[in-house]
HTML snippet that shows the backbone in 3Dmol.js (N, CA, C, O; Angstrom):
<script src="https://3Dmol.org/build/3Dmol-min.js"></script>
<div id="view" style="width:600px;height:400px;position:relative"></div>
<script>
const pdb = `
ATOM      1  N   UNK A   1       0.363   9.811 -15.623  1.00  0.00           N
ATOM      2  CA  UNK A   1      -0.668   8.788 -15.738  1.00  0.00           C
ATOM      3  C   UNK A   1      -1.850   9.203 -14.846  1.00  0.00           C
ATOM      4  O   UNK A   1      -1.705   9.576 -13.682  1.00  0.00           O
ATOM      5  N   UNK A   2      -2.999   9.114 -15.464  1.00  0.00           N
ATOM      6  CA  UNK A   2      -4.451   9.470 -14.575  1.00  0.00           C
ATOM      7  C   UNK A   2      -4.420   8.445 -13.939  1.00  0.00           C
ATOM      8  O   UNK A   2      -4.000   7.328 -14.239  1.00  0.00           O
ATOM      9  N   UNK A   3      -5.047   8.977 -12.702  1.00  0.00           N
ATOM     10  CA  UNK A   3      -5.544   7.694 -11.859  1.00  0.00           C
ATOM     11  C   UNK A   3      -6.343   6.493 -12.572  1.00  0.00           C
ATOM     12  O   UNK A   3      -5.959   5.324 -12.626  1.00  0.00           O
ATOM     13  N   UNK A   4      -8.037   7.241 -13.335  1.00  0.00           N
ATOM     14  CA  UNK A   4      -8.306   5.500 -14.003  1.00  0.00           C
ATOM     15  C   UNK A   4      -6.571   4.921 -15.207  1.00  0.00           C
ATOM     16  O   UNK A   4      -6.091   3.791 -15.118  1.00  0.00           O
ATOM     17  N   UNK A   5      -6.211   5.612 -15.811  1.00  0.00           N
ATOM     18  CA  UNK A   5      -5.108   4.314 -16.360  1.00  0.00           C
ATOM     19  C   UNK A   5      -4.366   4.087 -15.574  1.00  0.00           C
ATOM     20  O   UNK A   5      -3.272   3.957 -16.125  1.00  0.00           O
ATOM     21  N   UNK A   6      -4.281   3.925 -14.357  1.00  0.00           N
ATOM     22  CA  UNK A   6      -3.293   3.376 -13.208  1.00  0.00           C
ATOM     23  C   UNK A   6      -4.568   2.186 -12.811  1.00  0.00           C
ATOM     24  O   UNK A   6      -4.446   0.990 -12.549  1.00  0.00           O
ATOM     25  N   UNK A   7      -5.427   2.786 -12.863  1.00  0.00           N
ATOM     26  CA  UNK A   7      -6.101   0.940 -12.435  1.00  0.00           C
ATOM     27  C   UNK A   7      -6.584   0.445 -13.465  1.00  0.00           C
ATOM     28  O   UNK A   7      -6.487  -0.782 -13.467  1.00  0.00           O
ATOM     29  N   UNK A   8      -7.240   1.024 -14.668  1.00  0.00           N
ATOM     30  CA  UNK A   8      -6.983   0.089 -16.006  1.00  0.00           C
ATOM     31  C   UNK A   8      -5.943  -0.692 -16.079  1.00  0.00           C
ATOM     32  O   UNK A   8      -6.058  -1.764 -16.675  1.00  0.00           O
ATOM     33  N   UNK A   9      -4.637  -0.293 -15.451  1.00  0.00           N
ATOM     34  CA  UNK A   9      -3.204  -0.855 -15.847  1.00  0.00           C
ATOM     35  C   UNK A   9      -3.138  -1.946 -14.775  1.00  0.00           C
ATOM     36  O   UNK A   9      -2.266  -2.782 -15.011  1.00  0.00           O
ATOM     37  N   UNK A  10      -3.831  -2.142 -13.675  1.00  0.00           N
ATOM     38  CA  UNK A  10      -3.930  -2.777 -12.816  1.00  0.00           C
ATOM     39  C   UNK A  10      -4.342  -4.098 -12.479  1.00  0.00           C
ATOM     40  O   UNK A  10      -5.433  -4.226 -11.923  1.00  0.00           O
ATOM     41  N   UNK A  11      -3.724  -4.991 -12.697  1.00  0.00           N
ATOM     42  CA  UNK A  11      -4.223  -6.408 -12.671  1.00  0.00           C
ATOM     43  C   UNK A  11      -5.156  -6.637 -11.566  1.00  0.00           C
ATOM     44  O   UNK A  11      -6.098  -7.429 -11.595  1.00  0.00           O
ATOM     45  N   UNK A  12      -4.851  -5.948 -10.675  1.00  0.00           N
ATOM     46  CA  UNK A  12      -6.217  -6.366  -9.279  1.00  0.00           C
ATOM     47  C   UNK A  12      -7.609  -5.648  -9.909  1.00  0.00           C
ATOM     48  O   UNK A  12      -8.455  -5.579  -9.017  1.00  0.00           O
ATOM     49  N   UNK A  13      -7.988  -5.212 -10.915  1.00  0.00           N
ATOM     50  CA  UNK A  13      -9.086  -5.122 -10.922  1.00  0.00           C
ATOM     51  C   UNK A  13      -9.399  -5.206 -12.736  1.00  0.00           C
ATOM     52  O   UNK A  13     -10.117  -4.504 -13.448  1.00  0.00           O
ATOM     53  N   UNK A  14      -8.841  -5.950 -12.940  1.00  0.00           N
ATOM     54  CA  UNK A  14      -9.044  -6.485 -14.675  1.00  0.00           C
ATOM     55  C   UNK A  14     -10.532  -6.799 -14.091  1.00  0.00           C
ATOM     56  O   UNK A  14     -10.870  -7.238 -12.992  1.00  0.00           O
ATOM     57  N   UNK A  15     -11.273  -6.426 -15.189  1.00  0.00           N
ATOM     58  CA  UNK A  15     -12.661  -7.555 -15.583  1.00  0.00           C
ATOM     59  C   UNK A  15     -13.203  -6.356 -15.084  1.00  0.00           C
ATOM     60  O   UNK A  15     -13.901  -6.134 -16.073  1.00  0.00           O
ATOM     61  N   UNK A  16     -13.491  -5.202 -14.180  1.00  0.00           N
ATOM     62  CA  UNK A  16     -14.053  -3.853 -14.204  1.00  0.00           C
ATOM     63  C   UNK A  16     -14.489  -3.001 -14.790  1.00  0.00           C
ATOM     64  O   UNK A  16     -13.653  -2.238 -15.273  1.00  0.00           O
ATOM     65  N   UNK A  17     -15.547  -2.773 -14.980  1.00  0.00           N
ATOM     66  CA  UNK A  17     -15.501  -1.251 -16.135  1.00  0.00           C
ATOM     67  C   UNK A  17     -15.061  -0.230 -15.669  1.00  0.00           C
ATOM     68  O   UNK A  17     -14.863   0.047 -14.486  1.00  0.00           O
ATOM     69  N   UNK A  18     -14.810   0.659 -17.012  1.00  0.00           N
ATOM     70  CA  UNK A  18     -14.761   1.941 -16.379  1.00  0.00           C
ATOM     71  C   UNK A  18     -15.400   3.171 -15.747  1.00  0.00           C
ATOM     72  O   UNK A  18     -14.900   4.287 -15.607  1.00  0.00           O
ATOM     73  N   UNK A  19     -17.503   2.414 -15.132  1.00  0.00           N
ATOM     74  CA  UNK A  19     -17.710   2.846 -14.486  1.00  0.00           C
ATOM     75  C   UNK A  19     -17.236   2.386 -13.246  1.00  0.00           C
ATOM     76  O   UNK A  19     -16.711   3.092 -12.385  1.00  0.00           O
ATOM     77  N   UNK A  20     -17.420   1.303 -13.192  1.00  0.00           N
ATOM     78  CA  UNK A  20     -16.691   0.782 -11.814  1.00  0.00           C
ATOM     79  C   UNK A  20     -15.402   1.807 -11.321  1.00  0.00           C
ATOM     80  O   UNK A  20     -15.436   2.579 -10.363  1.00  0.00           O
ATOM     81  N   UNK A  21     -14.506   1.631 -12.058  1.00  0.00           N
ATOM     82  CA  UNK A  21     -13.007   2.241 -11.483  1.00  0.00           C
ATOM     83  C   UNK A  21     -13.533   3.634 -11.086  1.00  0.00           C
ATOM     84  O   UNK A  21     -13.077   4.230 -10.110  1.00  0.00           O
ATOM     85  N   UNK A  22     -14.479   4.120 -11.849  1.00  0.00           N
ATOM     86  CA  UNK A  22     -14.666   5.568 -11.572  1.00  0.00           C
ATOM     87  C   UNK A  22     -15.320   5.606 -10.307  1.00  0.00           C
ATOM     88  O   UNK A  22     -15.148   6.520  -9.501  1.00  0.00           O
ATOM     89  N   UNK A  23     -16.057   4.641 -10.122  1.00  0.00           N
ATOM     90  CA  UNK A  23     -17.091   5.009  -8.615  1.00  0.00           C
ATOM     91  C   UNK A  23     -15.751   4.451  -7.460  1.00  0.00           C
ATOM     92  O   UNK A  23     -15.663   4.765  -6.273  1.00  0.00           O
ATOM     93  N   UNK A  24     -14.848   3.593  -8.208  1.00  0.00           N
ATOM     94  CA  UNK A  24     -13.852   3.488  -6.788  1.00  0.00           C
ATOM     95  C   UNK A  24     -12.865   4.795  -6.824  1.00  0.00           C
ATOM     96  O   UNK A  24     -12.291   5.099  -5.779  1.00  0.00           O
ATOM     97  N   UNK A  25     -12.675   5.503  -7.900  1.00  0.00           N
ATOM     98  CA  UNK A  25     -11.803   6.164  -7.738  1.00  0.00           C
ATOM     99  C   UNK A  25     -12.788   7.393  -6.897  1.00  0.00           C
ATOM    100  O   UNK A  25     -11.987   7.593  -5.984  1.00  0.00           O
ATOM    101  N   UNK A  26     -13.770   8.186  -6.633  1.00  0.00           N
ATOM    102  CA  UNK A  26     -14.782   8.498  -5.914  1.00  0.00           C
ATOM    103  C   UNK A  26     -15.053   8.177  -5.174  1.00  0.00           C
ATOM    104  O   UNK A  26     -16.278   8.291  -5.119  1.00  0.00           O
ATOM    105  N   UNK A  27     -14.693   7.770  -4.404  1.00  0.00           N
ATOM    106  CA  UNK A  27     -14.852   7.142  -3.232  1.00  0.00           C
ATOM    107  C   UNK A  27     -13.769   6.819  -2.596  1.00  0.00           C
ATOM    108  O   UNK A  27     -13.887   6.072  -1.625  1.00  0.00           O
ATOM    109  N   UNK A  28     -12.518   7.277  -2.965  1.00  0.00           N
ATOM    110  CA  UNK A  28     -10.873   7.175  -2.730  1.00  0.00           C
ATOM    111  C   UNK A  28     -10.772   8.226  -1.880  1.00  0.00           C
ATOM    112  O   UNK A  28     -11.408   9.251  -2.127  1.00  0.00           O
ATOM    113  N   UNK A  29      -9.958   8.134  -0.752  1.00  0.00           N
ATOM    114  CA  UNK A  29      -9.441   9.324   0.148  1.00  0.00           C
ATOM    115  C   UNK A  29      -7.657   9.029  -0.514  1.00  0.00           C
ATOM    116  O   UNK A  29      -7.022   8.013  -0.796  1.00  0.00           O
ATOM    117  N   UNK A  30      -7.365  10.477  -0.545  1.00  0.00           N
ATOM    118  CA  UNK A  30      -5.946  10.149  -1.177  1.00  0.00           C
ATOM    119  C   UNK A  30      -5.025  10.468   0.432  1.00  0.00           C
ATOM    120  O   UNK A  30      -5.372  10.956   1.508  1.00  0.00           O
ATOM    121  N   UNK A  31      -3.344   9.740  -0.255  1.00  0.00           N
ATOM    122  CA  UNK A  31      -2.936  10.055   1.378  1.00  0.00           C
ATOM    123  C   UNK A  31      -1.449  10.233   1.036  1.00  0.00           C
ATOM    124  O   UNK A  31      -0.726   9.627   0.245  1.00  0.00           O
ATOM    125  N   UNK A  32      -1.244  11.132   1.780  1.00  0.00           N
ATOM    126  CA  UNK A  32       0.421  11.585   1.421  1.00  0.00           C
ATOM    127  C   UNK A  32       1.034  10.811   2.434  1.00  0.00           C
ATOM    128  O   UNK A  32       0.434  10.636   3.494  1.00  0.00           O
ATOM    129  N   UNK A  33       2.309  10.261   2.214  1.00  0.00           N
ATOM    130  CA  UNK A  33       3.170   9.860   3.524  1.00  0.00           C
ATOM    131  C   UNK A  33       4.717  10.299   2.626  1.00  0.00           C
ATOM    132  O   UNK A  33       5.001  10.117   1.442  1.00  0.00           O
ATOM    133  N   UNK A  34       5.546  10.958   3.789  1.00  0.00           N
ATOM    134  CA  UNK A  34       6.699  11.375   4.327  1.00  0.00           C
ATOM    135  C   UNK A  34       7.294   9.925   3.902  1.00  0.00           C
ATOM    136  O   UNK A  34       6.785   8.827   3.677  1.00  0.00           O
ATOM    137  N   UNK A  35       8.855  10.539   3.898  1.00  0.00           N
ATOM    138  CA  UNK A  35       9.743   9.556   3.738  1.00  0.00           C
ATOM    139  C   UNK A  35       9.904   8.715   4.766  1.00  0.00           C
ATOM    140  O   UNK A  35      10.146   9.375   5.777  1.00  0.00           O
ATOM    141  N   UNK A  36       9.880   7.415   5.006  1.00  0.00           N
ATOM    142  CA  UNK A  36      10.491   7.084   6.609  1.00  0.00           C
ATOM    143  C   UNK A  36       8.714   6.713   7.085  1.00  0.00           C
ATOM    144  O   UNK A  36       8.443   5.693   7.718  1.00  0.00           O
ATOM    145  N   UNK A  37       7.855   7.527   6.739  1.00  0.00           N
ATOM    146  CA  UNK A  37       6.382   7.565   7.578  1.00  0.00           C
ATOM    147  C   UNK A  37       5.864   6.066   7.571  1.00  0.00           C
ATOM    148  O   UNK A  37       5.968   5.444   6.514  1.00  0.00           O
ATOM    149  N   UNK A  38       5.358   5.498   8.587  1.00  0.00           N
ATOM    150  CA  UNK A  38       4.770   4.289   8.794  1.00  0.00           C
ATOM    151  C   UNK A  38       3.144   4.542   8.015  1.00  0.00           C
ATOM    152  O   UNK A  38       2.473   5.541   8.271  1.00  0.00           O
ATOM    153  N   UNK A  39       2.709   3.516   7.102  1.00  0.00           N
ATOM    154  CA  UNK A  39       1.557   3.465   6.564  1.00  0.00           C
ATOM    155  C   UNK A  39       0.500   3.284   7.617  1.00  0.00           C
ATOM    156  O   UNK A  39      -0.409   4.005   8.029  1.00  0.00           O
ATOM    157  N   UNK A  40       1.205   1.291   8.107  1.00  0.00           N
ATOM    158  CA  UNK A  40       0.765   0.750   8.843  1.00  0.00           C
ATOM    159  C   UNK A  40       1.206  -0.152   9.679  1.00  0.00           C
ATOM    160  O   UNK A  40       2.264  -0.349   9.081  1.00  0.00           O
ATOM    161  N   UNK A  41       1.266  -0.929  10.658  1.00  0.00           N
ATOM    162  CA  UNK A  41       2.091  -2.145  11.350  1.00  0.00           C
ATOM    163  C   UNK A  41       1.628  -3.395  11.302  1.00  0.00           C
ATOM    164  O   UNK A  41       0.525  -3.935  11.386  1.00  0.00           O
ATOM    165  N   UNK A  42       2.797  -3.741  11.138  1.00  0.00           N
ATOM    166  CA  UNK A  42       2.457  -5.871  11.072  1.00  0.00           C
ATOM    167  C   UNK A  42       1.129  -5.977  12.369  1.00  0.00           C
ATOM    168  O   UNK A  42       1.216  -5.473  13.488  1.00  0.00           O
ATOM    169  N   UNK A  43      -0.110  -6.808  11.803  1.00  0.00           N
ATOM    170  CA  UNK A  43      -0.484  -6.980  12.914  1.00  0.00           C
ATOM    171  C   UNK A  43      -1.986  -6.133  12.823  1.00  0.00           C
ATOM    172  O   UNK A  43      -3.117  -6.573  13.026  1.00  0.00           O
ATOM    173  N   UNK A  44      -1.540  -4.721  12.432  1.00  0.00           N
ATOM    174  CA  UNK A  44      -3.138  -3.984  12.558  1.00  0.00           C
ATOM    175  C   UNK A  44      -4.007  -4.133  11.656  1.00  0.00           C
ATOM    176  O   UNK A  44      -3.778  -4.198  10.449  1.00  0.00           O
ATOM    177  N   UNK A  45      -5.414  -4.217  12.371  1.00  0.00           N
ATOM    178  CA  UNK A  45      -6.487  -4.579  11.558  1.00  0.00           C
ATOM    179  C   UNK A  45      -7.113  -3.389  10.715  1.00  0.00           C
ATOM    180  O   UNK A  45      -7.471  -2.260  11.050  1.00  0.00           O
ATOM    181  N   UNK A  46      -7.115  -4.056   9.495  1.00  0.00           N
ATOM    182  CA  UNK A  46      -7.811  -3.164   8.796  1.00  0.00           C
ATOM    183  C   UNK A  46      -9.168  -3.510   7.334  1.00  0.00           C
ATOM    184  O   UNK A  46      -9.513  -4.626   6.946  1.00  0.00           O
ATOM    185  N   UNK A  47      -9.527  -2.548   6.962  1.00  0.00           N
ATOM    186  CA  UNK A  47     -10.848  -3.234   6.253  1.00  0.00           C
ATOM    187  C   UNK A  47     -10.131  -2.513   4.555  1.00  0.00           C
ATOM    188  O   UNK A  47     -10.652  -2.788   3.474  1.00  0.00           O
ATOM    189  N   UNK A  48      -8.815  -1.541   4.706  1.00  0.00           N
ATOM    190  CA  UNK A  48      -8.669  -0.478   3.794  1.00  0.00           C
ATOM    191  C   UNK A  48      -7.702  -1.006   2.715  1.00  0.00           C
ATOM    192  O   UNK A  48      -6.691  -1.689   2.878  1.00  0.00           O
ATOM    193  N   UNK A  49      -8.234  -0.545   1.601  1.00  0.00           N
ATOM    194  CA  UNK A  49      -7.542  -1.042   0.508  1.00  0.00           C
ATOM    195  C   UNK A  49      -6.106  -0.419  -0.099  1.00  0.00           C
ATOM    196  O   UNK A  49      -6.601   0.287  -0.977  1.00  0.00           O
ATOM    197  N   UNK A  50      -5.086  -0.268  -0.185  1.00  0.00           N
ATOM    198  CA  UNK A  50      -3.579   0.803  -0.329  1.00  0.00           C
ATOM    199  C   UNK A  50      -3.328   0.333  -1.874  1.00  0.00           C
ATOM    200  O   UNK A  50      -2.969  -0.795  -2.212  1.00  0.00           O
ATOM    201  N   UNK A  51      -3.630   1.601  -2.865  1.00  0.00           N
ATOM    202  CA  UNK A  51      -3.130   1.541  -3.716  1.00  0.00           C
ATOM    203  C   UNK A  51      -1.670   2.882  -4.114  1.00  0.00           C
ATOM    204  O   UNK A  51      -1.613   4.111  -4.076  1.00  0.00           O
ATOM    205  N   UNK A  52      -0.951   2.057  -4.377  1.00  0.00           N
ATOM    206  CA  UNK A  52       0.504   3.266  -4.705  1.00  0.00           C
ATOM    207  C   UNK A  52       0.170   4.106  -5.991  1.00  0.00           C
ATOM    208  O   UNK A  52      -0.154   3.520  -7.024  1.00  0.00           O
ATOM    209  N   UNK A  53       0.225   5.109  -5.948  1.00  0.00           N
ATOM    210  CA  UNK A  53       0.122   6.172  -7.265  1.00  0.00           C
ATOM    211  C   UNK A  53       1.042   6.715  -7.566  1.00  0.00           C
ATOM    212  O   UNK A  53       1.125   7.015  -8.757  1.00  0.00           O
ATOM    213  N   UNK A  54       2.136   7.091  -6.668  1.00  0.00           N
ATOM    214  CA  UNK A  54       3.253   7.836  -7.079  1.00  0.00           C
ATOM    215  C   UNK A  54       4.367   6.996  -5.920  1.00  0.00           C
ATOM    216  O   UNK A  54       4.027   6.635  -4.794  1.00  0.00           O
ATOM    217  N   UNK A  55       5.398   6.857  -6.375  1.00  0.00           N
ATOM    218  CA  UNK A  55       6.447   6.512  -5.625  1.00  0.00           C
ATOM    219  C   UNK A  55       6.926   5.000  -5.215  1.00  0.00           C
ATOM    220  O   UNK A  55       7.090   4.269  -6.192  1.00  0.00           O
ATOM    221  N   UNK A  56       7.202   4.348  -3.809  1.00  0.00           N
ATOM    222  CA  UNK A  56       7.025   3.112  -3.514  1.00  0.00           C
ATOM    223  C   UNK A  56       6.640   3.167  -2.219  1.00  0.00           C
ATOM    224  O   UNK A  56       6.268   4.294  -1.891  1.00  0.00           O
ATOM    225  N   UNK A  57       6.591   2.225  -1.239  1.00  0.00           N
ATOM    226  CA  UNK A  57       6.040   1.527   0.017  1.00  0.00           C
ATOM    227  C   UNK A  57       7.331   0.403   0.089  1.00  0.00           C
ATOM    228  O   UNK A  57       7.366  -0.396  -0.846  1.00  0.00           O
ATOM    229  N   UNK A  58       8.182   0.312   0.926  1.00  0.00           N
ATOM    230  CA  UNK A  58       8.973  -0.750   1.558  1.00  0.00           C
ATOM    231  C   UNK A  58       8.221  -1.371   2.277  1.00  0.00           C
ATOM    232  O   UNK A  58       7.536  -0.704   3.053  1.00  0.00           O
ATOM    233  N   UNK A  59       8.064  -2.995   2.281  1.00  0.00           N
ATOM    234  CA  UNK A  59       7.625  -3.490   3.337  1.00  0.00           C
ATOM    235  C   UNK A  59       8.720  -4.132   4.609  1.00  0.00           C
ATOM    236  O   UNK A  59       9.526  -4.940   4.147  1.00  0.00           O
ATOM    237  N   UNK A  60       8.785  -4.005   5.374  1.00  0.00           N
ATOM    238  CA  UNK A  60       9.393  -4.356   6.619  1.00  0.00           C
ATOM    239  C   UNK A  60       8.512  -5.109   7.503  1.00  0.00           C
ATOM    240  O   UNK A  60       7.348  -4.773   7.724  1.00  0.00           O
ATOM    241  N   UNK A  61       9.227  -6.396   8.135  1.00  0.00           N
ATOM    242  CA  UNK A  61       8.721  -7.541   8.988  1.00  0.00           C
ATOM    243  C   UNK A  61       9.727  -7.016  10.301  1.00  0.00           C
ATOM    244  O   UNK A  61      10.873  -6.583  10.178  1.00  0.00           O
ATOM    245  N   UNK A  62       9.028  -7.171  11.470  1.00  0.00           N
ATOM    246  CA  UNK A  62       9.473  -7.196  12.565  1.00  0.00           C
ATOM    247  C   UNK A  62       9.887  -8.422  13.247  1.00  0.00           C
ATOM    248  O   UNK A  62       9.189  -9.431  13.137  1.00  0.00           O
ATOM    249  N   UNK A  63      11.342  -8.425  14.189  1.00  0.00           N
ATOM    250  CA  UNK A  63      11.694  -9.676  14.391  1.00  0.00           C
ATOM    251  C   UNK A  63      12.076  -9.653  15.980  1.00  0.00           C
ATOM    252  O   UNK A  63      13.079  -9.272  16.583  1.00  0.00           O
ATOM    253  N   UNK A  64      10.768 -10.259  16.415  1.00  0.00           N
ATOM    254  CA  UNK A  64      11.645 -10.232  18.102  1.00  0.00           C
ATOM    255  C   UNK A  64      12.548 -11.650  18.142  1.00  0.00           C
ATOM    256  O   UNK A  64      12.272 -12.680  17.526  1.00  0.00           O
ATOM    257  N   UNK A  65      13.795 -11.414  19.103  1.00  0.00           N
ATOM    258  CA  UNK A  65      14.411 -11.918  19.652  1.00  0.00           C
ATOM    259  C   UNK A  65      13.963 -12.986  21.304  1.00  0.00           C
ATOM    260  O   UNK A  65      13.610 -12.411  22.334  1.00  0.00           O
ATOM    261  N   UNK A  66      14.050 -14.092  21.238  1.00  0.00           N
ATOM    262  CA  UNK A  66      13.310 -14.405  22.201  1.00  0.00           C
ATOM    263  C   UNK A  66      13.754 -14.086  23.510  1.00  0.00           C
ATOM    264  O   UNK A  66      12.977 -14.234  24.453  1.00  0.00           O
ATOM    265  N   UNK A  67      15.128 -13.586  23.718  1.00  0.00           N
ATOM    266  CA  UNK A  67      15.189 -13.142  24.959  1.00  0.00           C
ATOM    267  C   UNK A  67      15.521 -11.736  25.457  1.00  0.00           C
ATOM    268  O   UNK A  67      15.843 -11.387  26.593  1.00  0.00           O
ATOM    269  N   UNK A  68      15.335 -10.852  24.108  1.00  0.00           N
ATOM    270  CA  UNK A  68      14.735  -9.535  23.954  1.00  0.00           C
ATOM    271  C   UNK A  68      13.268  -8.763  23.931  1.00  0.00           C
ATOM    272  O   UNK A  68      12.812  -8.540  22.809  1.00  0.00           O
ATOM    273  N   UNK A  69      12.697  -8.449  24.777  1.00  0.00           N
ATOM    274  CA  UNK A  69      11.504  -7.975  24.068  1.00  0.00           C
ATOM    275  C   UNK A  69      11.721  -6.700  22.911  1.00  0.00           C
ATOM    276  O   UNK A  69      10.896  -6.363  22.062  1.00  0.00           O
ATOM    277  N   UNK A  70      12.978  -6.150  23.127  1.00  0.00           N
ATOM    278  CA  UNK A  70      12.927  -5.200  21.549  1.00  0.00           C
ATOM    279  C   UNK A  70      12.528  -5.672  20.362  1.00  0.00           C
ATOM    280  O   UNK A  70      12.740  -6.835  20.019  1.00  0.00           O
ATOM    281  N   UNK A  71      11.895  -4.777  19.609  1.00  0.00           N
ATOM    282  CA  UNK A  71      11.249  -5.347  18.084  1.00  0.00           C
ATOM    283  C   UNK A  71      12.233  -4.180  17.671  1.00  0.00           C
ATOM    284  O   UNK A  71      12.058  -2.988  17.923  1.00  0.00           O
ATOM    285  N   UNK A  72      13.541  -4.861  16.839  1.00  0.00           N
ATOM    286  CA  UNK A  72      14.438  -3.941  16.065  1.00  0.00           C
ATOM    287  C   UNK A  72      13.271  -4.188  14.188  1.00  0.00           C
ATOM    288  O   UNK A  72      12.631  -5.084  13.638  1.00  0.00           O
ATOM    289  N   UNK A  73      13.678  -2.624  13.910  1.00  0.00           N
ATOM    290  CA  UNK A  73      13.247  -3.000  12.681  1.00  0.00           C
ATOM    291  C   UNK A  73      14.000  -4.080  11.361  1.00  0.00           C
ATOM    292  O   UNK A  73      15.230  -4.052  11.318  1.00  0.00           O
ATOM    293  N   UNK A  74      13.274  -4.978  10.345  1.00  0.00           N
ATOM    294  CA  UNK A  74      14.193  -5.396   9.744  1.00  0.00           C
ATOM    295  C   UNK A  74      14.287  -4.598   8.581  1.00  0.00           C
ATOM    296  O   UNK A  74      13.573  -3.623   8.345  1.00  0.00           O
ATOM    297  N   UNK A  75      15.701  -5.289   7.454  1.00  0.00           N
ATOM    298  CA  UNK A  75      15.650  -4.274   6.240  1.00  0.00           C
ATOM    299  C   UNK A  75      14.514  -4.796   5.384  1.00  0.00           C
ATOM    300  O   UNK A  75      13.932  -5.881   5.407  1.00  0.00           O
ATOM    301  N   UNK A  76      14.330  -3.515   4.476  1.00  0.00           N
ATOM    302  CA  UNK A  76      13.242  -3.894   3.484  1.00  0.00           C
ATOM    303  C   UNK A  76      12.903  -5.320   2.886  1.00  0.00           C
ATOM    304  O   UNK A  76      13.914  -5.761   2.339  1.00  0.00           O
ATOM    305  N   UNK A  77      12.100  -5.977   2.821  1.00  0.00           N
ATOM    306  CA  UNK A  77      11.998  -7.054   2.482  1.00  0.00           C
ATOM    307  C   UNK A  77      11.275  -7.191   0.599  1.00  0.00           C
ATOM    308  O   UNK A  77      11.580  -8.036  -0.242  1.00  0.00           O
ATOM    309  N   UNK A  78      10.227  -5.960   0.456  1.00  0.00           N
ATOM    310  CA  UNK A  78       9.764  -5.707  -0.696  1.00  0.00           C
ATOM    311  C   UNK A  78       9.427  -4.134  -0.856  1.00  0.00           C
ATOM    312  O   UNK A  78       9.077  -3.333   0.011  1.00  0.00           O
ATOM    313  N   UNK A  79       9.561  -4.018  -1.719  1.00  0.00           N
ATOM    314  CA  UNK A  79       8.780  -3.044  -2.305  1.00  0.00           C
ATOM    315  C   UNK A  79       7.664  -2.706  -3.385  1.00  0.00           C
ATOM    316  O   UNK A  79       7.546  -3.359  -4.422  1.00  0.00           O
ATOM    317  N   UNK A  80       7.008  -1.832  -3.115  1.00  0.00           N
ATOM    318  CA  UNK A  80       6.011  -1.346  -3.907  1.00  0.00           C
ATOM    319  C   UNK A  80       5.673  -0.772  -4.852  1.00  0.00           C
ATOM    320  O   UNK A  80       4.789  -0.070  -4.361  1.00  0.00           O
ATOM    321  N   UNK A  81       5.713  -0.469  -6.112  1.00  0.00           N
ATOM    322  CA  UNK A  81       5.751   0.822  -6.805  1.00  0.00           C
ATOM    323  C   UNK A  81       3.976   1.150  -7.092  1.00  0.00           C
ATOM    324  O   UNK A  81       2.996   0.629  -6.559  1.00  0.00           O
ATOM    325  N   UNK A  82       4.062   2.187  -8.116  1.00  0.00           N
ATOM    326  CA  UNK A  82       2.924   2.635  -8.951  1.00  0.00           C
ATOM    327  C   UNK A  82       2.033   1.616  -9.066  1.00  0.00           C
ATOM    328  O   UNK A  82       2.396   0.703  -9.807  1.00  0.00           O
ATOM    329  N   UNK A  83       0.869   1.500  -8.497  1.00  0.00           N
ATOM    330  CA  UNK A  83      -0.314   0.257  -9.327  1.00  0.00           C
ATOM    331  C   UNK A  83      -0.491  -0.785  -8.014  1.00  0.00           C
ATOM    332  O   UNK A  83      -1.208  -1.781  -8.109  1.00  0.00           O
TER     333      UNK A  83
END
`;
const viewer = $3Dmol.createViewer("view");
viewer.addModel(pdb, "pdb");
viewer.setStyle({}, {cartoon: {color: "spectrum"}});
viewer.zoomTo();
viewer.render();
</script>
């Protein structure tokens, strides 16, 4: 699948043309992550938009204990695929 029919296919940006998708897809930095690799953390600010193209993204919530300060990780809560 090309990148524009991955966001043609994409409900977050129905009502777009396909110049539009093209000037976002141009303007896309692409990004590899490792198995296991942190995207990002509960909490950090960001302005950046994450679209999946190949593979998935687990999301994980962190859970402190109140009379732990350890933040154990939790199990996957969702996942991500393609789109």
């Amino acid at each position: 699948m090309t990148d524009m029919e991955l966001l043609l296919d994409c409900q977050s940006f129905e009502g777009l043309s396909e110049e539009e998708l093209a000037r976002l897809i141009e303007i896309s930095e692409y990004q590899h992550l490792s198995k296991g690799e942190i995207l990002f953390r509960e909490h950090d600010e960001s302005k950046n938009l994450y679209i999946v193209i190949e593979g998935c993204l687990g999301v994980r919530r962190h859970i402190i204990h109140e009379k732990d300060d350890a933040v154990p990780l939790a199990p996957v809560i969702a996942e991500h695929g393609a789109g």
